[in-house]
C-alpha positions in Angstrom: 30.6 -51.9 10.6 30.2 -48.9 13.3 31.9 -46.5 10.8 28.7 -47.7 8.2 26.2 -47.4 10.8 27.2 -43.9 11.5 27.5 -42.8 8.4 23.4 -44.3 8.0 22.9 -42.5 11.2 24.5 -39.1 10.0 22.4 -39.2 6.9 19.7 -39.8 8.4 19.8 -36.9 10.8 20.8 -34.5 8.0 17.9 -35.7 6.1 15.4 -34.8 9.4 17.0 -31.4 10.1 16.8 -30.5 6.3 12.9 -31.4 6.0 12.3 -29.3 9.2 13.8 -26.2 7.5 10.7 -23.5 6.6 9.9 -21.3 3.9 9.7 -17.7 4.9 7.1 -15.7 2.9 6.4 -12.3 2.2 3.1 -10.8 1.8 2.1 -8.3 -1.0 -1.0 -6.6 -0.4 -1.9 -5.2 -4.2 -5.1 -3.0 -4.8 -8.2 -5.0 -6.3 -11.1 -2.2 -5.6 -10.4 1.0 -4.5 -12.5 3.9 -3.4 -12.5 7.8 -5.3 -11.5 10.4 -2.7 -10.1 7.4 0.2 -6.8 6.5 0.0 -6.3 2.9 1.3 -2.7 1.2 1.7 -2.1 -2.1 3.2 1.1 -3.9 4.3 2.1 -7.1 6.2 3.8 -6.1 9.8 4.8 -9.7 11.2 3.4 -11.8 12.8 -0.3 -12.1 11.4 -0.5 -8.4 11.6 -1.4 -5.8 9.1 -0.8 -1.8 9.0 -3.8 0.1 7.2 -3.3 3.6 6.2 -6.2 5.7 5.0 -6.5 9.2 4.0 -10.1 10.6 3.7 -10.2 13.7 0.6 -14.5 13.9 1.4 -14.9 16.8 2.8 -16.4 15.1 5.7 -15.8 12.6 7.8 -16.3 8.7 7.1 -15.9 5.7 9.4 -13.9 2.7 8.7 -16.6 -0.4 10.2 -14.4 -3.3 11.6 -17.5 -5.7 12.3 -18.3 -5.4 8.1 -14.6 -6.1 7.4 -12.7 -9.5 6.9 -9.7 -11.2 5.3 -10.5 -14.5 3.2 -7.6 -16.6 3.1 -6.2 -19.2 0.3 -9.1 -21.9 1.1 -11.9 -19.6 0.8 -13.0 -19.2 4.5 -13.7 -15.6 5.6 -12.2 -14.8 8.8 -12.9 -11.1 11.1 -11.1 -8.4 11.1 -10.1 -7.1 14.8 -8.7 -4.0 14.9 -5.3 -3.3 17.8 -4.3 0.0 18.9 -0.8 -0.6 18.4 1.5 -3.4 17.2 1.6 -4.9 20.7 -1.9 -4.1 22.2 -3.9 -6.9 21.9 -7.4 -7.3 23.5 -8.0 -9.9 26.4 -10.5 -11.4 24.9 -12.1 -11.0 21.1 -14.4 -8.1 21.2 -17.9 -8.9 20.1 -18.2 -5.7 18.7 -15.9 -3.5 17.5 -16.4 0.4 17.2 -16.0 1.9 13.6 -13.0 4.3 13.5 -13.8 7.9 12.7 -11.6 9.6 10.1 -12.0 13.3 9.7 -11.6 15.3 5.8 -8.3 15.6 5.2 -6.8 13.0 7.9 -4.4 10.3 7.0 -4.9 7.3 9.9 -2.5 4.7 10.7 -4.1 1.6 12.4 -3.1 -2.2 12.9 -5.6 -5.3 12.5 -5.3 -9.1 13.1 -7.7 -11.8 12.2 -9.5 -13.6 14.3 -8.4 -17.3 14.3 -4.6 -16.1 14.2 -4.7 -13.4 17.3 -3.2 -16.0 19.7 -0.6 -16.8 16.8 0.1 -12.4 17.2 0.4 -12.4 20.8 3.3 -15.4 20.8 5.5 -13.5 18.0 4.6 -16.5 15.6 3.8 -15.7 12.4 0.9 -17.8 10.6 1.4 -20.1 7.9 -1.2 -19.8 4.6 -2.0 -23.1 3.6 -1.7 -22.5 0.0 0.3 -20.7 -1.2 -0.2 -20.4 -4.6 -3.4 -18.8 -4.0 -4.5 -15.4 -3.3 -6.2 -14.1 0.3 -8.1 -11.1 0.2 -8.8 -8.5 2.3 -11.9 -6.4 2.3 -12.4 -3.0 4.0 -15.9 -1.8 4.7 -16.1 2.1 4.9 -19.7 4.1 5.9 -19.4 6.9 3.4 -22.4 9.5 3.1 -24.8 7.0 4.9 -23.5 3.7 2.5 -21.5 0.8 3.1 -18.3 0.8 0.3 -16.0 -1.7 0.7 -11.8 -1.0 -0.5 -10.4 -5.5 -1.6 -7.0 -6.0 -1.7 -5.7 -9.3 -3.2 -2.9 -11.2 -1.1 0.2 -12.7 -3.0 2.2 -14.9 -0.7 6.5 -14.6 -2.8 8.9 -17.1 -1.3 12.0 -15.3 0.6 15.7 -15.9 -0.2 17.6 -16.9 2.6 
């Protein structure tokens, strides 16, 4: 009788441990809109936090505007951009305004951003979870260019890793 109710018991906790088990995911940032003469690449760091590498070709300089930008994720609901200086600089507190980031002709800029709701998620090493994810996010980039707002989308794909 004992040996049953282990075995039940065994089961049982196999069954738990197996269900708390999570799917990693990677994060493909592919091109939707881009911009002649800016070259814009984005890429998934960890931990809720994007790398965005531009090079301006204008022959003068343009501005990358953080309060114009945002990431709408797989239930539709935009959410702000704030840019960090490096991968583990976060601000105190959210900024309620955030300077635009001068890029000069011929530069090629590194820079990191986090969205809003998920900082906190950034500063703990945990890496955010989309709720869907068969859906796209996207991410939209708002650049001043000659005096007018032009904005570079990316679309999100969230791919299942093997482990």
């Amino acid at each position: 009788m004992l040996k049953r109710y282990l075995s039940l018991i065994s089961l049982l906790a196999f069954i738990l441990l197996a269900s708390c088990t999570s799917v990693q995911y990677s994060q493909q940032i592919a091109e939707q809109k881009s911009i002649p003469q800016v070259a814009v690449k984005v890429s998934y760091k960890d931990d809720g936090i994007y790398q965005v590498e531009v090079a301006n070709n204008f022959p003068h300089t343009i501005a990358l505007q953080w309060n114009s930008s945002a990431y709408v994720n797989t239930n539709g609901k935009t959410i702000r951009l704030i840019h960090i200086e490096s991968l583990d600089a976060f601000p105190e507190t959210t900024p309620v305004e955030q300077k635009p980031v001068l890029i000069a002709p011929s530069v090629r800029l590194k820079m990191y951003f986090v969205g809003e709701s998920w900082i906190d998620f950034a500063r703990r090493g945990v890496t955010p979870r989309p709720k869907d994810t068969t859906s796209t996010a996207k991410i939209y980039l708002a650049f001043e260019i000659q005096g007018k707002k032009v904005y570079w989308k990316g679309e999100v794909n969230f791919l299942p890793e093997k482990n």
